[in-house]
C-alpha positions in Angstrom: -22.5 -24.8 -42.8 -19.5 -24.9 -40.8 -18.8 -23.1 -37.5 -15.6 -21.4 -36.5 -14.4 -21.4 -32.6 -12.1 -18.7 -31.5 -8.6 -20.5 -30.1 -9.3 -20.5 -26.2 -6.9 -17.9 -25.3 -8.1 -15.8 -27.5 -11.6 -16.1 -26.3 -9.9 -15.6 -23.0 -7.9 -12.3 -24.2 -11.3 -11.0 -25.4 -13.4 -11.6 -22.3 -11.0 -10.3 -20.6 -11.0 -7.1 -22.9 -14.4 -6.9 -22.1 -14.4 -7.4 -18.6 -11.5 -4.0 -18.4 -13.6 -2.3 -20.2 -17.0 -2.5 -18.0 -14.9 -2.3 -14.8 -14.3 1.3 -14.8 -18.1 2.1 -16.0 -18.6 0.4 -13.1 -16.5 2.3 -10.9 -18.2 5.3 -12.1 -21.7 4.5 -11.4 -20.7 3.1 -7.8 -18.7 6.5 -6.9 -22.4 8.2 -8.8 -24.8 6.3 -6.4 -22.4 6.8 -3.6 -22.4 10.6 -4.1 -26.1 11.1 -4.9 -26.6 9.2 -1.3 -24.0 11.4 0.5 -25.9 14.6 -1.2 -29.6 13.2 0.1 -28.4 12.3 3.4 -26.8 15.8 4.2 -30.0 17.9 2.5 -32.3 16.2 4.7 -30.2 16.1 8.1 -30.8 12.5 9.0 -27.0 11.7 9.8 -26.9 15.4 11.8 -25.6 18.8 11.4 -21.8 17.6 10.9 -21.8 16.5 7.4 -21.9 18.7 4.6 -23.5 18.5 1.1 -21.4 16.7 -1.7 -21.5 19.3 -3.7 -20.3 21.7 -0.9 -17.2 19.0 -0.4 -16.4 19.6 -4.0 -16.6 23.5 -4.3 -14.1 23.2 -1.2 -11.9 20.7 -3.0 -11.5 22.9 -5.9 -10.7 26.0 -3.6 -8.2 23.9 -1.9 -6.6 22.9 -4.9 -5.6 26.3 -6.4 -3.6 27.2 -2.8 0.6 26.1 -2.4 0.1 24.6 1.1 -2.4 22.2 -0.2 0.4 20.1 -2.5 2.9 20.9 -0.4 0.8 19.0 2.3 0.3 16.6 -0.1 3.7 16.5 -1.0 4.8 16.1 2.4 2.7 13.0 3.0 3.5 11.2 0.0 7.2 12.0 0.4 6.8 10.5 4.2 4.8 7.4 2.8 7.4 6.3 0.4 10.5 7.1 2.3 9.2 4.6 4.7 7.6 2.1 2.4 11.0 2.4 0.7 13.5 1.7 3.8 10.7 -0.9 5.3 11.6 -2.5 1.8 15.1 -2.9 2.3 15.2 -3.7 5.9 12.4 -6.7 5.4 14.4 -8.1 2.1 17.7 -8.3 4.3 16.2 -9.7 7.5 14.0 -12.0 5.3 17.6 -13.3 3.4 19.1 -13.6 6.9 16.2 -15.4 8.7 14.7 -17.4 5.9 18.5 -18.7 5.0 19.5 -20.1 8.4 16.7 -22.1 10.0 17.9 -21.9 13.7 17.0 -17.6 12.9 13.7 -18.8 11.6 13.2 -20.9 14.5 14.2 -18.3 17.1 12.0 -15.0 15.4 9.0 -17.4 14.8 7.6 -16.7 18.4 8.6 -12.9 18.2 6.7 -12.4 14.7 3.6 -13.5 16.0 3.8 -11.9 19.1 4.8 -8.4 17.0 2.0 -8.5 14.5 -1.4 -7.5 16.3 0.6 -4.5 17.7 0.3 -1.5 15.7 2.5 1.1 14.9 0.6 3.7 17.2 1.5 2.6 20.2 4.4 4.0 20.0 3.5 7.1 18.1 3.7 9.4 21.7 7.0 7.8 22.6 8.1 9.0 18.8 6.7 12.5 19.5 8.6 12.6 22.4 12.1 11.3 20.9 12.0 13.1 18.0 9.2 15.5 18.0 6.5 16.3 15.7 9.0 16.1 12.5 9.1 14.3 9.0 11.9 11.8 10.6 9.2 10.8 13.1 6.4 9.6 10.8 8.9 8.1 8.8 10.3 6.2 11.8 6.6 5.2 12.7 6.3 3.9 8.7 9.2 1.9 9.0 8.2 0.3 12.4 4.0 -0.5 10.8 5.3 -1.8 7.4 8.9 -3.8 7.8 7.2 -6.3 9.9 4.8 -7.5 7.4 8.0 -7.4 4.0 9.9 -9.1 6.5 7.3 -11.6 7.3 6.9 -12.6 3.5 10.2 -12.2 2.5 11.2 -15.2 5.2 8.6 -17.3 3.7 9.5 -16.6 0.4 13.4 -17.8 1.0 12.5 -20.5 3.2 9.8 -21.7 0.4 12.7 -21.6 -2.6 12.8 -25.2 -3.9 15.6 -27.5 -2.6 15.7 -29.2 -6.0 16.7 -25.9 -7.4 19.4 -24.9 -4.6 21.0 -28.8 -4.7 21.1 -28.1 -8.6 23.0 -24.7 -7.9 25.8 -26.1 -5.3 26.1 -29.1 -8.1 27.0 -26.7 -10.6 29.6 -24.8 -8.1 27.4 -21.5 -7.8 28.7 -19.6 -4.9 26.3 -18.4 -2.1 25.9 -14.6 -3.7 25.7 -16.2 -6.8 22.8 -18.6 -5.4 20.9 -15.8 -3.7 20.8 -14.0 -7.3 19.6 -16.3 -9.3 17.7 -19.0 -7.2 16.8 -17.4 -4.0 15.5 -13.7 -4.5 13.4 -15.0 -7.9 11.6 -17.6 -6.0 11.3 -14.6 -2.8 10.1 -12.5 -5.2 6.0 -13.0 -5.4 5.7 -12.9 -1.5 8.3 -9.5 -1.1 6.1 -8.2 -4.4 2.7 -9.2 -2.4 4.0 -8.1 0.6 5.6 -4.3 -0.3 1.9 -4.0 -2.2 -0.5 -4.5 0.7 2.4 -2.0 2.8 2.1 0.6 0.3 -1.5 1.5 1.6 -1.0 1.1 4.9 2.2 3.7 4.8 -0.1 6.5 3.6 -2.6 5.8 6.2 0.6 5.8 9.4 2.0 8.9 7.3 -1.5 10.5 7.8 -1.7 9.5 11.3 1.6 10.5 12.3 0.1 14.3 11.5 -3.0 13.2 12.8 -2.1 12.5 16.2 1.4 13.5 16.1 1.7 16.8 14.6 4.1 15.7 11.7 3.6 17.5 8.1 1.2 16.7 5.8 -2.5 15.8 5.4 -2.7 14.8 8.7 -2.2 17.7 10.5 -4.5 19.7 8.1 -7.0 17.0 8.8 -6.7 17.9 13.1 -6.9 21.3 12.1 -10.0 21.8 10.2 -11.4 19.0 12.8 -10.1 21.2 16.1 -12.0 24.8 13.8 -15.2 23.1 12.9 -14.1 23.5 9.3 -16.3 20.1 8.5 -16.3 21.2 4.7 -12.4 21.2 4.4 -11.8 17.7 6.8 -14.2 16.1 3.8 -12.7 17.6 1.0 -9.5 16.2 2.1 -10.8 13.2 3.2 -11.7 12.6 -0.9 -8.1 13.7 -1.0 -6.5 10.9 1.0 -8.8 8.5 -0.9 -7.3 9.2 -4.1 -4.0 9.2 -3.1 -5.0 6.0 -1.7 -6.4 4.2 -5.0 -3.4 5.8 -6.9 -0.3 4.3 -4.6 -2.5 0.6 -5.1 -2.7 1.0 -8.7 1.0 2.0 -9.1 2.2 -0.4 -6.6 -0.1 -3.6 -8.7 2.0 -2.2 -11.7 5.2 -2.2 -10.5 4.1 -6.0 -8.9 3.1 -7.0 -12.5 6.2 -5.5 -14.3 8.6 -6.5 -12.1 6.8 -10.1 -12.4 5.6 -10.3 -15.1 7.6 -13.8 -16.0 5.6 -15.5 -13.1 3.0 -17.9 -13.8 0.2 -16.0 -12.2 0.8 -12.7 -13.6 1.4 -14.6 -17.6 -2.3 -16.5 -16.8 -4.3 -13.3 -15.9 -2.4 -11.4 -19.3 -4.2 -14.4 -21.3 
């Protein structure tokens, strides 16, 4: 009697196969549990008088979902969220290429990085309000000023990390500096500006949302102060739900767009085997 081993990647492929496929059941049972909890704990008035049924929350989701201001809010917040995550993008890649290029800039921005980095973005948020008012352009502003930081961060690293074997390979085949920067430079910069513009991509919905919160710009945000400022408890946890999906969807498509855009990188090829 002879015995037949699946190849190991293979075997790999179809653990992994199996492993996709519980993940979501899994999901589904935690968000069930979580529910059923949130539903106990508002019938029998432990947590107070504030917090409404689950099942309320959901009637009042589906009520909001069938009125215009609703997506437009929705709209609005997304729109500010990627406008920011998108020019935060650009600014970080080209200070990144500047600073990670010339090691005097490295030198000289190292101290000012780490003394940017614990400040947030909200410190500033009345000083926004009172440049520009409660406006789109503000929150945007306020997304570019919590996000560029950290691309710009990476993207130093990443340049400054490219391997000098590859660069002295480059200049001996008489590749120019643009040249250079295509092919050796932003390749090699590319897992830390991918990493980097995927853990921003979260954290530009939640200054979008705070920008309305606290600064009266348009979308969620200010919907959220509003129901808060009537008592409308109901509505500020129906779109609470809301801003956690949006949330879980912009980290889903941002992982994709990581793994597609890098798909040729050793990390990404091992976790397709």
């Amino acid at each position: 009697m002879t015995t037949t081993l699946a190849p190991p990647r293979a075997a790999a492929r179809a653990s992994g196969a199996a492993s996709a496929l519980r993940r979501p059941g899994a999901g589904v049972l935690g968000a069930a549990l979580v529910l059923v909890a949130w539903q106990a704990a508002a019938l029998s008035g432990a947590v107070g008088s504030g917090l409404p049924t689950a099942t309320a929350t959901g009637a009042e989701l589906a009520r909001l979902t069938v009125l215009p201001g609703f997506w437009l809010d929705i709209a609005a917040t997304v729109g500010i969220a990627m406008a920011g995550l998108a020019a935060s993008t650009v600014i970080g890649v080209a200070l990144g290429i500047l600073i990670g290029s010339f090691e005097p800039f490295r030198a000289a921005t190292l101290a000012l990085f780490e003394f940017l980095k614990p400040i947030p973005p909200i410190v500033v948020l009345p000083l926004m309000v009172l440049v520009f008012g409660p406006t789109a352009e503000m929150a945007i502003l306020l997304v570019v000023l919590g996000c560029a930081l950290t691309i710009t961060i990476q993207s130093t690293a990443g340049v400054h990390d490219t391997d000098p074997v590859a660069l002295a390979t480059a200049r001996s085949y008489g590749l120019g500096r643009i040249e250079t920067l295509l092919r050796i430079t932003l390749p090699s910069a590319l897992p830390f500006i991918g990493m980097a513009v995927r853990v921003s991509a979260p954290a530009s919905l939640i200054i979008a949302v705070v920008a309305g919160l606290l600064g009266g710009a348009p979308g969620i945000g200010l919907s959220l102060y509003q129901a808060q400022a009537a008592g409308n408890y109901t509505t500020l946890y129906a779109l609470v739900i809301v801003l956690g999906v949006l949330g879980l969807a912009l980290q889903s498509a941002s992982e994709r767009i990581e793994r597609r855009l890098l798909h040729w990188h050793p990390s990404h090829r091992e976790g397709a085997l």
